[in-house]
VOPAGU-2260 file (C-alpha; in pm, 1 decimal, decimal comma):
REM VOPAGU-2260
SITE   aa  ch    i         X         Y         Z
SITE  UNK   A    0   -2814,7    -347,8    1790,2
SITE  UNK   A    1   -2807,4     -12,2    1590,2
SITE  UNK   A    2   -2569,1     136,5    1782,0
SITE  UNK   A    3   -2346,7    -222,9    1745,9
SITE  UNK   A    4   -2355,9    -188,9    1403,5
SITE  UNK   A    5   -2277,9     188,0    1370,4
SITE  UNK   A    6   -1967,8     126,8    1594,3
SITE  UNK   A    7   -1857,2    -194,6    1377,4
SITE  UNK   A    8   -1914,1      32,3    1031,4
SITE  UNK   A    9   -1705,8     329,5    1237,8
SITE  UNK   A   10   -1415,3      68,3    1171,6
SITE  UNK   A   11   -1440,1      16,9     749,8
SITE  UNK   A   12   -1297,8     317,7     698,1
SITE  UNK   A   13   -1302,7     353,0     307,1
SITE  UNK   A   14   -1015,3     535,5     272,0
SITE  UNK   A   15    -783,3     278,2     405,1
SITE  UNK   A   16    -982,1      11,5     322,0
SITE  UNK   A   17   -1037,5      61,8    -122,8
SITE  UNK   A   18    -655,0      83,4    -167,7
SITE  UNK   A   19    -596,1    -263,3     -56,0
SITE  UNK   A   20    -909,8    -376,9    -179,1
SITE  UNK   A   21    -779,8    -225,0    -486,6
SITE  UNK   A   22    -391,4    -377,8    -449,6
SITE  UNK   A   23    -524,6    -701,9    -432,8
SITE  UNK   A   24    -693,8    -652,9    -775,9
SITE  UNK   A   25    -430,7    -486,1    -942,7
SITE  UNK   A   26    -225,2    -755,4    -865,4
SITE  UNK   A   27    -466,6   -1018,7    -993,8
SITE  UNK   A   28    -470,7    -828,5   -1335,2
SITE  UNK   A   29     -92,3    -891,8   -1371,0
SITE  UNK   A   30    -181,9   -1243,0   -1438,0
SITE  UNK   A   31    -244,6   -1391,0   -1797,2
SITE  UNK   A   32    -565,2   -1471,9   -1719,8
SITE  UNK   A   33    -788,0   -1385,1   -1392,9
SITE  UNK   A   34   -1020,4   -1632,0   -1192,6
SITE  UNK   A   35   -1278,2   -1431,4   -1072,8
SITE  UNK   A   36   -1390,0   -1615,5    -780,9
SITE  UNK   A   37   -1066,7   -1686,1    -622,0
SITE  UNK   A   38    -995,9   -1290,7    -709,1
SITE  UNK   A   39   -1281,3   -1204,3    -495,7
SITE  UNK   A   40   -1185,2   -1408,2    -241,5
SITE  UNK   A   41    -866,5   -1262,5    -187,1
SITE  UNK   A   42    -961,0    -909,0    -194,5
SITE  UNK   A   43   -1238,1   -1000,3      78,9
SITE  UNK   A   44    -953,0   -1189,1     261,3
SITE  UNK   A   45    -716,4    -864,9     270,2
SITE  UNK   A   46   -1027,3    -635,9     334,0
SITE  UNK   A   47   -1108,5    -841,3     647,9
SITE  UNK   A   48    -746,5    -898,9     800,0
SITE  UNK   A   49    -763,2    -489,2     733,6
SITE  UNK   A   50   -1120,1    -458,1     879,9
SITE  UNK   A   51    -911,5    -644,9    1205,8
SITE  UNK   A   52    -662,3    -415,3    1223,6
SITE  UNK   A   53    -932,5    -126,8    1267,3
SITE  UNK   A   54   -1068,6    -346,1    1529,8
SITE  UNK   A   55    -724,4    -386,0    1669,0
SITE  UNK   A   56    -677,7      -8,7    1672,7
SITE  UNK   A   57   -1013,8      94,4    1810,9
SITE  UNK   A   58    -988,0    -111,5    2088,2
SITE  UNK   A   59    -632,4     -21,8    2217,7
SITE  UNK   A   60    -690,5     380,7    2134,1
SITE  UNK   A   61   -1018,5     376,4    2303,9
SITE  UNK   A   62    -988,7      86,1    2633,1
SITE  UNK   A   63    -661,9      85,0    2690,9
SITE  UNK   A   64    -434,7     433,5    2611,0
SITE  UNK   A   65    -788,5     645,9    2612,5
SITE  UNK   A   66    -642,2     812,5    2288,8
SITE  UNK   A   67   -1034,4     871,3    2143,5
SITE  UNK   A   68   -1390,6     763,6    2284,4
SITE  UNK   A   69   -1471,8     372,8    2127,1
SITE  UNK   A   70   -1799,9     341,7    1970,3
SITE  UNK   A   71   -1790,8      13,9    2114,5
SITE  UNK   A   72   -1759,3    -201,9    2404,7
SITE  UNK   A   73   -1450,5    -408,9    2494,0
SITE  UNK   A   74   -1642,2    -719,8    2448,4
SITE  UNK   A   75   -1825,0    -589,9    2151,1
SITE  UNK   A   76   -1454,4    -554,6    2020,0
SITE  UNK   A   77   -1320,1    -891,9    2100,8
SITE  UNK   A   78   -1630,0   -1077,4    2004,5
SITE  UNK   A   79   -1609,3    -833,3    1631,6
SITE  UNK   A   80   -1237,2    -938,0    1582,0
SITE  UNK   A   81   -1278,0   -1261,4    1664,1
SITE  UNK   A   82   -1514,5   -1316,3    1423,8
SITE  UNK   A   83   -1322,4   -1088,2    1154,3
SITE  UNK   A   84   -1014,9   -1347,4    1224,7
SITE  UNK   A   85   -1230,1   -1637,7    1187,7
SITE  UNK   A   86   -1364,8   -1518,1     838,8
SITE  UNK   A   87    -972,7   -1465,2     742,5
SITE  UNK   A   88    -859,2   -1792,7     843,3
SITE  UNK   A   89   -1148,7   -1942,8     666,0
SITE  UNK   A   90   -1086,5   -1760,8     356,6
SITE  UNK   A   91    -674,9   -1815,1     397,9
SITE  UNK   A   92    -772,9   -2188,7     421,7
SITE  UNK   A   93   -1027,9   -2197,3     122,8
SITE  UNK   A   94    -738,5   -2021,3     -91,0
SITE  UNK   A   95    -483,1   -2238,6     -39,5
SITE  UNK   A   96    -642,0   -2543,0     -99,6
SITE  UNK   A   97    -759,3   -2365,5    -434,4
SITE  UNK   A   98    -454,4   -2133,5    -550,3
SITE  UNK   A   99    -193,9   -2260,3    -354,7
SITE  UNK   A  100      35,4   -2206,0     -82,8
SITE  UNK   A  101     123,5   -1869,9    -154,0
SITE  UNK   A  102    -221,1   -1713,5    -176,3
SITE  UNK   A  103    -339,5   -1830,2     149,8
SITE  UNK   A  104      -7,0   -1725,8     306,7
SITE  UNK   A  105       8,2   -1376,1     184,6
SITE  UNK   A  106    -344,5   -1351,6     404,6
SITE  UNK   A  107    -194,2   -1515,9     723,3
SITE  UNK   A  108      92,6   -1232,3     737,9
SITE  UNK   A  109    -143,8    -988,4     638,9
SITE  UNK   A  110    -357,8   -1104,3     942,3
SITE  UNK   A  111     -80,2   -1127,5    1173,9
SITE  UNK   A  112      53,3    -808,5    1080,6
SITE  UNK   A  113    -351,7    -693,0    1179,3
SITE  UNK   A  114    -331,2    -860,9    1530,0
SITE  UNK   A  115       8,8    -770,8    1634,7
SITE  UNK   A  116      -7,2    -331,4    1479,8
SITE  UNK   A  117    -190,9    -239,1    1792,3
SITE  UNK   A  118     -49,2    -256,1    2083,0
SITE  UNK   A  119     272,8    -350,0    1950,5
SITE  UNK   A  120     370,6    -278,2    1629,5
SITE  UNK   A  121     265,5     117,3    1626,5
SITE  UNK   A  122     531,2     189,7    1955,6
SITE  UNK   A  123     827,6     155,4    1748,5
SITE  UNK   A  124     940,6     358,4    1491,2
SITE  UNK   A  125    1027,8     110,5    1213,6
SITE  UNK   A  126     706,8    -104,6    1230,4
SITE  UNK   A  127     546,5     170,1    1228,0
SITE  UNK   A  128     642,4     276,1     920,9
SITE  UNK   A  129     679,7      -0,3     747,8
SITE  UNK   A  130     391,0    -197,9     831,5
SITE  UNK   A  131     148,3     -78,2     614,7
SITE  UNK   A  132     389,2     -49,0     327,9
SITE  UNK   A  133     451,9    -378,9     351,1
SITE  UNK   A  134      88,9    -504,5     398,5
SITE  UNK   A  135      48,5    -327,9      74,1
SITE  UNK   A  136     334,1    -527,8    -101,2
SITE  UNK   A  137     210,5    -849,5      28,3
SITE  UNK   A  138    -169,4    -775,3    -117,0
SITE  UNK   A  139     -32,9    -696,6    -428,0
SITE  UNK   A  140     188,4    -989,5    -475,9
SITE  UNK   A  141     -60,0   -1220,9    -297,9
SITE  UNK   A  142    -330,2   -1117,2    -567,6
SITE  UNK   A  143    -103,4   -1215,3    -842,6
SITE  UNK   A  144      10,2   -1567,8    -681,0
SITE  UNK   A  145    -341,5   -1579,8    -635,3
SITE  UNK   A  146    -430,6   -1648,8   -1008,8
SITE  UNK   A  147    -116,9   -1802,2   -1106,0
SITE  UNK   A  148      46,4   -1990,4    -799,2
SITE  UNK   A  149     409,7   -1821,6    -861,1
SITE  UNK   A  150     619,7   -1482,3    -777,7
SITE  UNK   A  151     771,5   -1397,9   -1046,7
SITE  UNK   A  152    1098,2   -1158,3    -994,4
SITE  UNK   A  153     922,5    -912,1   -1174,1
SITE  UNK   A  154     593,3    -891,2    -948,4
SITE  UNK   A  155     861,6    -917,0    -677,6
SITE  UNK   A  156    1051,6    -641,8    -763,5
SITE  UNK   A  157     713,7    -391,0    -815,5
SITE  UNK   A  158     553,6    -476,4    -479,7
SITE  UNK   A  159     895,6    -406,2    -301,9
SITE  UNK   A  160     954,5    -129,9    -466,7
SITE  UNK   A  161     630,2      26,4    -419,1
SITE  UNK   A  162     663,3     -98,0      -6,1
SITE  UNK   A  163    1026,7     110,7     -28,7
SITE  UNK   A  164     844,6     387,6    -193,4
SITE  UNK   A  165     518,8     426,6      25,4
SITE  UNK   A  166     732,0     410,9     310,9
SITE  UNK   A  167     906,4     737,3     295,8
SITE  UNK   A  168     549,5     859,8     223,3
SITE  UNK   A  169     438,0     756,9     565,5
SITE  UNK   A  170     732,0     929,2     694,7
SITE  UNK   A  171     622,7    1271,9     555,7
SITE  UNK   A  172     269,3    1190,6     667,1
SITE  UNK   A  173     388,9    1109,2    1021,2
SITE  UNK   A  174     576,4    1429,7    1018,8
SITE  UNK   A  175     234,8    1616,1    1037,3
SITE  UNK   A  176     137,9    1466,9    1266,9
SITE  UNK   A  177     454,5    1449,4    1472,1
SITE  UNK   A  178     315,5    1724,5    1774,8
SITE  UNK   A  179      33,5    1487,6    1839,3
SITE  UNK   A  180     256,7    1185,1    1825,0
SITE  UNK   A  181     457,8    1347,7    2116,3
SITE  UNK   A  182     136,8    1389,6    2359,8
SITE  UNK   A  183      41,3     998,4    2308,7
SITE  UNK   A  184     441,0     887,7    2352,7
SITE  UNK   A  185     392,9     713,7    1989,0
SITE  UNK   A  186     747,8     685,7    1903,9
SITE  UNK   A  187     707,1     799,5    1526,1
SITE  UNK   A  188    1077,5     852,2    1322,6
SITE  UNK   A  189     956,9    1239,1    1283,4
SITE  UNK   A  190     912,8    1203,8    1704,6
SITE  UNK   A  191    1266,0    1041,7    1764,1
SITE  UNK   A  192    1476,3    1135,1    1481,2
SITE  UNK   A  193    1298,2    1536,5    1460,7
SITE  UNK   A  194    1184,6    1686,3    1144,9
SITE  UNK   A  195    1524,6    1705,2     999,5
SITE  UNK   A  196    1626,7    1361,9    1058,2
SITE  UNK   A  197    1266,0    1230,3     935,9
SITE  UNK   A  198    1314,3    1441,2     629,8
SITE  UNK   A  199    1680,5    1283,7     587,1
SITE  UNK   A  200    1493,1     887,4     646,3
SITE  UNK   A  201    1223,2     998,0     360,2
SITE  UNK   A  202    1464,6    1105,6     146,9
SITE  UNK   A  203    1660,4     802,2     213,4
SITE  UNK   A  204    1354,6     553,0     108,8
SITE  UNK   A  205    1312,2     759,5    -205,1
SITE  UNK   A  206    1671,5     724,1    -316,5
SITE  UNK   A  207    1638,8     374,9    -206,1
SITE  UNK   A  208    1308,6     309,7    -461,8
SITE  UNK   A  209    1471,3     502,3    -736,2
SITE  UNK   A  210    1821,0     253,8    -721,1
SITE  UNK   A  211    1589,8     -47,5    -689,3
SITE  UNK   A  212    1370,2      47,2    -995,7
SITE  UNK   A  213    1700,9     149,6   -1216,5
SITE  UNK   A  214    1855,9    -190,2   -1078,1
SITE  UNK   A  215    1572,3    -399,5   -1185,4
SITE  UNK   A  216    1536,1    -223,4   -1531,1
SITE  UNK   A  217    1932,1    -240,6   -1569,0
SITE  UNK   A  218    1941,1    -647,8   -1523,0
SITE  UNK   A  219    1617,6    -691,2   -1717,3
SITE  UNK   A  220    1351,6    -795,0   -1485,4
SITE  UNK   A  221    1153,6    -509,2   -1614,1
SITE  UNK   A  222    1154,7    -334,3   -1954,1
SITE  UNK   A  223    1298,4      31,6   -1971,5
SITE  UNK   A  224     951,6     177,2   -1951,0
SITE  UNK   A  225     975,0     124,2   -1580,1
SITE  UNK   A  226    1296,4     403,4   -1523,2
SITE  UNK   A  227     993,3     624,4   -1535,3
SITE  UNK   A  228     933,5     534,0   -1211,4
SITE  UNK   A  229    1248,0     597,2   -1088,6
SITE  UNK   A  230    1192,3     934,1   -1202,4
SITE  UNK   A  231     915,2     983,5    -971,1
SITE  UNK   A  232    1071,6     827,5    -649,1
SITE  UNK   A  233    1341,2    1124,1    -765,3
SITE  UNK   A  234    1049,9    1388,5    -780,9
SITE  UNK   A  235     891,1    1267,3    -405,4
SITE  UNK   A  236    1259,6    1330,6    -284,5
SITE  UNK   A  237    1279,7    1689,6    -427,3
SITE  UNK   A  238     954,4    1746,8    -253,9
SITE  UNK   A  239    1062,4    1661,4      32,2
SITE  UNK   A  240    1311,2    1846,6       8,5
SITE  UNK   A  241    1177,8    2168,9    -137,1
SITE  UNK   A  242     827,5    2199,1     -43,2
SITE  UNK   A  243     621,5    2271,8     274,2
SITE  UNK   A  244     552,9    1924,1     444,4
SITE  UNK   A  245     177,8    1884,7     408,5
SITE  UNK   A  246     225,7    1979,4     -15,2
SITE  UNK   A  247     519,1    1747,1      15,4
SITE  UNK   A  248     312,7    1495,9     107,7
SITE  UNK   A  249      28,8    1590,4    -177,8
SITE  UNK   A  250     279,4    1579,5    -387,5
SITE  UNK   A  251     435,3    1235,1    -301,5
SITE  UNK   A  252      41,8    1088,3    -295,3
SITE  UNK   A  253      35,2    1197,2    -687,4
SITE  UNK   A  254     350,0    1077,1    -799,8
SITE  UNK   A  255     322,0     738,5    -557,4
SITE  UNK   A  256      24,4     679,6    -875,0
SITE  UNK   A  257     257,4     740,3   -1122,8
SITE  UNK   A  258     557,4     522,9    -983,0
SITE  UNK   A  259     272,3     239,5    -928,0
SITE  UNK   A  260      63,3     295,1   -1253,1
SITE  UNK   A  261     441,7     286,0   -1460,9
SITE  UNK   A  262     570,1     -28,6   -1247,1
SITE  UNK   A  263     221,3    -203,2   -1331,4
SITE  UNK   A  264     221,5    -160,9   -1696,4
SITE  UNK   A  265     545,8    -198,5   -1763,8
SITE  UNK   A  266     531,9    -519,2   -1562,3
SITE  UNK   A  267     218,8    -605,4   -1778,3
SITE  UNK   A  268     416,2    -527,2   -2125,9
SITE  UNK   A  269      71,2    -621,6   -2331,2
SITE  UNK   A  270      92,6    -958,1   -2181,8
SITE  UNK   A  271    -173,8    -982,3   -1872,9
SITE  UNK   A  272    -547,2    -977,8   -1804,3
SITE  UNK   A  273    -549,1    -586,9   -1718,6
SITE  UNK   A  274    -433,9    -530,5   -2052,4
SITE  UNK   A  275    -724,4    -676,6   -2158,3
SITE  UNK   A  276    -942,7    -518,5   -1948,3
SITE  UNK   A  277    -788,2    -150,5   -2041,4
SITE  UNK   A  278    -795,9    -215,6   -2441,1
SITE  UNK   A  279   -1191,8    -270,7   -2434,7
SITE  UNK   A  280   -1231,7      31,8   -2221,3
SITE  UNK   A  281   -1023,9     246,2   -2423,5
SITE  UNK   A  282    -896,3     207,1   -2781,7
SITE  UNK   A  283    -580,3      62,4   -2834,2
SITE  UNK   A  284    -451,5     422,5   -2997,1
SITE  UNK   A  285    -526,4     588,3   -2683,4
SITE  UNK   A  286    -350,0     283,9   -2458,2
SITE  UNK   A  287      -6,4     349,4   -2628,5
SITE  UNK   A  288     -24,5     709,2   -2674,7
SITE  UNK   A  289     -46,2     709,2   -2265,6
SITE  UNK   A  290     251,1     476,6   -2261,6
SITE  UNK   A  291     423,7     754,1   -2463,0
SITE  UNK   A  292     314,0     979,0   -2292,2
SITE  UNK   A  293     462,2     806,9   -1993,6
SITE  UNK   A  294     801,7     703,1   -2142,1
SITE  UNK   A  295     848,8    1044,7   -2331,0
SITE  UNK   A  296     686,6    1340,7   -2093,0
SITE  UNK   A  297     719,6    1161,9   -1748,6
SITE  UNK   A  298     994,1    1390,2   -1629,6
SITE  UNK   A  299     747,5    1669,4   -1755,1
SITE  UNK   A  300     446,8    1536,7   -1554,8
SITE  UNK   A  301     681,4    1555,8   -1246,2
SITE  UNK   A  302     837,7    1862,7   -1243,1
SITE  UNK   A  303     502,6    2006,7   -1304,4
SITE  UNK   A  304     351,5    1796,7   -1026,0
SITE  UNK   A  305     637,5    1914,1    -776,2
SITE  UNK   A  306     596,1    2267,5    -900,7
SITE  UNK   A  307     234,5    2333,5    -861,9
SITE  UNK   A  308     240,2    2251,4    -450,7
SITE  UNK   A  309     470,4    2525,9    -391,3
SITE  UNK   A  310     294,6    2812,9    -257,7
């Protein structure tokens, strides 16, 4: 039993698994006003269809290609996913009769897209990429429809940004890890496309997040504040460009805060729960000095960011 539950906590993986956790929040601070319960029970949602996907992985890797040695057996896995699917289906269920169609659909794809990464999705180059980027999107927008029921184009427009954004970023990441890749036959873009043409895709998704930012701000869907983070799509470009791939990728991590962070509260404008939630943490001085800060010196923080990987 131990060992069963030493293989099954193998598969949280922290690292992966607080970001979405933390997307799912973010997004339900967007909202005027947040519903705590149905707030936790989408981040548990998104952290369980994620939880599967670790499942997913470990058993494929480990039983099937013999990538790594599995810390647990193949009916250990299927009984540990099945249950993990069962607990999102539950909670998909209990959300949409309680917040609506929308919030119990954004955990169904998220779920699918669990189920289907391993052995499918991860053998092609643009799932790949894309899937987690997208699963990320999805959280963040499904924690907002969450609270309120709605997408509004401006939620819209920050989680597909942010999906356009993180995708280059996995680009760069999968360029590290590109000699690997080749030994396994996963068809990566760095493993098809070779470092140069990877580097000419990332680039490509940057561009791509900067236009969509500077489009949104230009028809009003978001308020000026968010060109900042168009400005920081530019800077995870230049990196890419300009510095050694694994600082390129440090680099891009930083500034993928900084086009998220801007997005958020410019998004927010004063007008949602996180502002709340920031204003008694921090004076309100302080709040707007960092949105100066943000609006006046962003180009600053960037070129300092980009800077300071060089070797």
């Amino acid at each position: 039993m131990a060992g069963r539950l030493a293989g099954l906590a193998a598969h949280v993986r922290p690292t992966f698994m607080l970001p979405v956790v933390g997307t799912s929040v973010c997004g339900a601070l967007l909202a005027p006003t947040v519903s705590g319960w149905l707030g936790v029970q989408h981040a548990v949602a998104v952290g369980t269809a994620l939880f599967v996907a670790h499942l997913r992985d470990g058993l494929v890797d480990g039983h099937v290609r013999g990538e790594e040695e599995p810390p647990l057996s193949v009916s250990a896995y299927r009984w540990a996913t099945g249950a993990g699917t069962a607990v999102a289906l539950l909670l998909a269920a209990s959300l949409t009769m309680s917040a609506g169609a929308l919030a119990g659909g954004s955990v169904l794809v998220l779920l699918g897209l669990a189920l289907l990464h391993a052995p499918y999705l991860d053998r092609h180059p643009v799932p790949v990429t894309v899937d987690y980027p997208i699963g990320i999107a999805i959280t963040l927008a499904g924690g907002f429809a969450t609270q309120t029921g709605r997408l509004p184009a401006g939620v819209v427009a920050v989680a597909a940004s942010t999906a356009v954004l993180l995708a280059g970023i996995k680009v760069g990441i999968d360029r590290l890890d590109a000699a690997f890749d080749r030994t396994i036959e996963k068809r990566t873009v760095p493993v098809i496309a070779g470092a140069t043409g990877a580097q000419a895709v990332a680039v490509g998704s940057f561009a791509t997040a900067a236009l969509s930012v500077g489009g949104v701000v230009w028809v009003g869907v978001l308020p000026p504040m968010a060109a900042v983070a168009a400005v920081a799509a530019g800077g995870c470009a230049v990196a890419t460009l300009l510095v050694p791939a694994r600082s390129a990728v440090r680099v891009q991590m930083g500034l993928s805060y900084v086009f998220v962070g801007t997005l958020v509260a410019a998004r927010c404008d004063g007008a949602c729960a996180g502002w709340t939630v920031v204003t008694k943490v921090a004076p309100l001085s302080a709040v707007r000095q960092v949105q100066f800060d943000l609006v006046g010196r962003g180009p600053e923080l960037i070129e300092y960011l980009t800077l300071a990987a060089c070797p």
